[in-house]
N, C-alpha and C positions, 0 to 999 in steps of 0.2 A: 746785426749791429755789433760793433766791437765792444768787447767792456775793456776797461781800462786798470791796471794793476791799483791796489787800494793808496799804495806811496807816491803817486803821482798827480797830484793835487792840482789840476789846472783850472779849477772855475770861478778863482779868483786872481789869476793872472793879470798883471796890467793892462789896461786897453790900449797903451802907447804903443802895442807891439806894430810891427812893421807890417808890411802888404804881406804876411805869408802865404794868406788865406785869398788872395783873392783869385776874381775864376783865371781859367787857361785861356788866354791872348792867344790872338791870330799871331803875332810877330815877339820877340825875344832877342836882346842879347847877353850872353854870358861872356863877361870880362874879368878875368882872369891877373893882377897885376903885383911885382914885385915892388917893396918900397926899398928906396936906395938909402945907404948904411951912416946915414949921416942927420944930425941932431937938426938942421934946416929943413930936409924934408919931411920929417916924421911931422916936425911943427905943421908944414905946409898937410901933407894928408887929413890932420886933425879939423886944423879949419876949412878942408875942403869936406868932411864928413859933417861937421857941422851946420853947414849950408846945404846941405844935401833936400833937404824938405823946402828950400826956398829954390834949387835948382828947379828940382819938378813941377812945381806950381809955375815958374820962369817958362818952363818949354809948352807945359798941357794946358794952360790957357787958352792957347788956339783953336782946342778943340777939345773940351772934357769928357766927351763919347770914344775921344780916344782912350781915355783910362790908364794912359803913361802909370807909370810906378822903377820904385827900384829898391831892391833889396839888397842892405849892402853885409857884408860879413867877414873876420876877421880871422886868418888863422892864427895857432898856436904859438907859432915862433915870434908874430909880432907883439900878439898881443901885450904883454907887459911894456914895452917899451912904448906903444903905439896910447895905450889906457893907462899910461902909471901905475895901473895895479898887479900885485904880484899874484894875486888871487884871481883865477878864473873860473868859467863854469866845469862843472866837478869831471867832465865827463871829454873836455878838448885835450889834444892831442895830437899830432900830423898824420897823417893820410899813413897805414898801418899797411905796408905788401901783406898781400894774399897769395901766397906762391900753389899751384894746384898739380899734380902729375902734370897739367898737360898744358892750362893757359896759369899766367899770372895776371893780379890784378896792382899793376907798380904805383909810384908814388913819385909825384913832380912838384916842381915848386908850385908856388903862389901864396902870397901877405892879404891880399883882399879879393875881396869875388861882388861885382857889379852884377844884380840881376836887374835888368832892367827890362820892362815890358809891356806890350800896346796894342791896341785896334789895328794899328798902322805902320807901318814900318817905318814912314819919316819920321814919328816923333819917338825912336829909340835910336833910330840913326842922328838926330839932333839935339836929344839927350847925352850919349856917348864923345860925340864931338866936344861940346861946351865941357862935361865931365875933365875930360882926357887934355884940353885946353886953361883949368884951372889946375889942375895937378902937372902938368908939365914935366920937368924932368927929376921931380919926385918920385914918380913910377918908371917903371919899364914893363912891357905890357909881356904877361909869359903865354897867354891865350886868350883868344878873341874867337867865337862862335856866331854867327849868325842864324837863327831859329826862325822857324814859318811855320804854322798851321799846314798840316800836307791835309785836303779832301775833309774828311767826317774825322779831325784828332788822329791820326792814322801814323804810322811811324813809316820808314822806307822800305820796308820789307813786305808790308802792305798788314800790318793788323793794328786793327784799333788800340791803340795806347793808352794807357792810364785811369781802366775801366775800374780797377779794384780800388779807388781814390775814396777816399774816408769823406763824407760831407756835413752837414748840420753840426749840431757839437761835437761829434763827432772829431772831427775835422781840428780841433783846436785840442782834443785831448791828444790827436796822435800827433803835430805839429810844435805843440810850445811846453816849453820848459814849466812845469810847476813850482807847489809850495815846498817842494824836497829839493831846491835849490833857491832861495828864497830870494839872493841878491841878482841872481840872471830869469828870475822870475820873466815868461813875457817874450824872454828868446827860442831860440830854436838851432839846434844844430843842422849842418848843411854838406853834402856828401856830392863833388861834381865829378865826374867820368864822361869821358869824351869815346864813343863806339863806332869805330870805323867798321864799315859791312862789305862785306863780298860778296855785291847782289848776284854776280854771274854763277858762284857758287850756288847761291841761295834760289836763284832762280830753277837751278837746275834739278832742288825738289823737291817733288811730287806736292800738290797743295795738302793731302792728307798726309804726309810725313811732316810737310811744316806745321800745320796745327799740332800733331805730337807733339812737336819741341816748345810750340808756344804754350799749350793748354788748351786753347779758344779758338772757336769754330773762325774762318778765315772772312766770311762773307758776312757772317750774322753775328758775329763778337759774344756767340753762344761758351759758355765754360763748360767743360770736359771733364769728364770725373778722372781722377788720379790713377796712373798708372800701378799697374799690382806688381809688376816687376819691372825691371832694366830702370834705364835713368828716367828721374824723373822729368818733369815740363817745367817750364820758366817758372808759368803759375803756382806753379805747387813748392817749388823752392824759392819761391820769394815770399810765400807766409811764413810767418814767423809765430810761432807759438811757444809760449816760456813753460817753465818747468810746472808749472799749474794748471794748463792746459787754456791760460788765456792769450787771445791773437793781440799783437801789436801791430796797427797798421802804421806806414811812413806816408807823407803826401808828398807824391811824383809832381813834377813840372818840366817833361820830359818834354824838348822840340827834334825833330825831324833836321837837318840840315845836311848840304850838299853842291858842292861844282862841278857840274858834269864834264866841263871842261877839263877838271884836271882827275877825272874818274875819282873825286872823293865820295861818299856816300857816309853819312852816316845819322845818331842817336844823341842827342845830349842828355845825358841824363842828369838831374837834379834830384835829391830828395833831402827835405825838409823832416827834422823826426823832435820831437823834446827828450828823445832818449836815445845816443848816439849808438850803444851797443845794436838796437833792434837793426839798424842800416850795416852794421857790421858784423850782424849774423847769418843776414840776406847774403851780403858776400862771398863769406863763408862756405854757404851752403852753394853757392852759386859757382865759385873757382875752385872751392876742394870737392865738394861735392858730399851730399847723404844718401848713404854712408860714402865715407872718406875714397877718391876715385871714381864715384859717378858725377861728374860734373855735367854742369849747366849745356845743355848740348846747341842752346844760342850762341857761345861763345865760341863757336866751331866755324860760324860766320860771320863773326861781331868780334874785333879786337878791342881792349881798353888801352887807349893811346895816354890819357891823364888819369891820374887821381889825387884829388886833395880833399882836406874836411878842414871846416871852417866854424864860426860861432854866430851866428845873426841877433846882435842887442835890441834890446827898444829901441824905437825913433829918441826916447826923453834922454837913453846914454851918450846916441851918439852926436845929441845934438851937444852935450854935456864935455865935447872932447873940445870945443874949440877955443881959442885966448888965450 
C-alpha cells in the first residue's frame, strides 16, 4: 500500500469530484480541442461545460450498464479567461518539453481535453457527436483518439497495462487534489501523450528482452526485480519515490488504439495525479533517464507524438461556469 505525504490532505475532498475514479471501460475517447480567440466562444464553451452532466444523462439513459462518463479538463493558457479567475490550482502550467540525449517528450496545443468513456463504443461515439455539435465552431479539434479494451487490459505491444494502478482509498489519495490546495480541492491534474509504436521493431525482440524493457513477465504480468545495472525497466522508472523515501502512485487510464490500415499503432496514455510534479518526474526519469542518459529503453519503440497537462474541476465548478 502506498502511504501518502503528510501535506496532502485528501479524505475530505468534495464528493462532486468528477468520474476520475471510475473503473477501465471497454471503449474511450480522448478529445483533444482548441477554443477559438474570441469573447462569443469562450461564452459558448462555458455553457456547453455547464450542461455537460445533463449531456450524459441525455446519451446513457439508453443503457446505464453502459456507464457513459466524461471527464472534462482545462488547460493553463485558457484557463483565466475560460473561469474568470486569475487564480489557479497551485501546480498548472503547459505541458513542460523533456528533451533526453536521445527521445524528447514535446508539447502541442490544446484548451480542453474530453475524456469520455463506456461499456460500448456507440455511446462515446454519441456522446462526442452531440458534444462537438453543441460547441460548433467554438472549438477546433487539435486531437481525437479512439480507445478499445485490446484482450485481458493489454496494450499493443502485448503486456498487461495499468497493473501498478492505485485502488480502494488508495486510489483518491494518488488522484485528487487535497486540503493543501483548498479551493481546487476535489480536482485532479491530467497529463495526455499520444505513443506511436514500431510493432515491426518491437516484434523483432526476443520475448525475454522485451520483458527487460517492460519489467513484467509477458504471459503472466509477473513483476521482475530491478535491474542491478545498465538501464533500467519502464517499471522501475515510472516509481516515483520523493526525498523521504515515500512512493507516490498516478492513476493510469491508458487505451490501446490503432489503424491498421494506415500502419498506425499505438498507447494513449492518460494520467490522473493530485500532485502534478509526481507525473513529471515519471517523465523525467523516463526521457532523461536515472541517472541522466539511461533512458526509458520503451521509448526506442514508442514515439510521443502529443503532450499537454490539463486541470480536471469538480462537476459543482464546472457546472458553475455557465450564464
Amino acid at each position: 500500500m502506498t502511504t501518502d505525504s503528510g501535506d496532502h490532505n485528501w479524505q475530505r475532498v468534495p464528493i462532486e469530484a468528477q468520474s476520475i475514479d471510475a473503473p477501465l471501460s471497454r471503449s474511450a475517447i480522448f478529445l483533444v480541442v482548441r477554443i477559438a480567440d474570441d469573447d462569443a466562444s469562450y461564452q459558448v464553451v462555458r455553457d456547453v461545460l455547464a450542461g455537460l452532466s445533463d449531456l450524459v444523462k441525455t446519451v446513457g439513459f439508453r443503457d446505464l450498464n453502459a456507464h457513459l462518463s466524461c471527464n472534462t479538463a482545462i488547460g493553463a493558457a485558457a484557463w483565466p479567461r475560460l473561469t474568470g479567475q486569475q487564480t489557479m490550482p497551485k501546480e498548472l502550467h503547459p505541458f513542460r518539453e523533456i528533451a533526453g540525449a536521445v527521445h524528447t517528450a514535446g508539447a502541442t496545443p490544446g484548451d480542453l481535453l474530453f475524456h469520455i468513456r463506456a461499456e460500448s463504443a456507440d455511446f462515446c461515439f454519441e456522446f462526442e457527436r452531440l458534444l462537438l455539435n453543441a460547441l460548433g465552431g467554438a472549438v477546433e479539434v487539435e486531437d481525437e483518439v479512439v480507445g478499445f479494451r485490446y484482450f485481458d487490459s493489454r496494450d499493443l505491444l502485448g503486456f498487461v497495462d495499468g497493473t501498478a494502478n492505485p485502488d480502494g482509498s488508495d486510489m483518491a489519495a494518488s488522484s485528487l487534489v487535497g486540503e493543501e490546495d483548498p479551493e481546487f480541492a476535489g480536482g485532479s491534474y491530467v497529463v495526455v501523450q499520444k505513443y506511436l509504436h514500431d510493432l515491426g521493431k518491437w516484434g523483432s525482440l526476443p520475448v525475454p528482452a522485451q520483458e527487460g524493457v517492460i519489467g513484467r513477465t509477458k504471459l503472466e504480468n509477473v513483476e521482475l526485480g530491478d535491474a542491478e545495472y545498465g538501464q533500467k525497466s519502464h517499471k522501475t522508472l515510472a516509481t516515483i519515490t520523493d526525498e523521504d523515501g515515500v512512493e507516490h502512485d498516478i492513476l493510469r487510464d491508458n487505451m490501446p488504439f490503432g489503424r491498421p490500415g494506415h500502419a498506425e499503432f499505438g498507447t494513449y496514455f492518460i494520467g490522473y495525479s493530485g500532485q502534478l510534479w509526481v507525473i513529471e518526474r515519471m517523465l523525467e526519469r523516463m526521457f532523461i533517464g536515472d541517472p541522466p542518459g539511461s533512458h526509458d529503453r520503451i521509448l526506442d519503440f514508442s514515439t510521443a507524438a502529443t503532450g499537454v497537462t490539463f486541470f480536471a474541476p469538480t462537476r459543482s465548478f464546472l457546472d458553475g461556469l455557465g450564464g
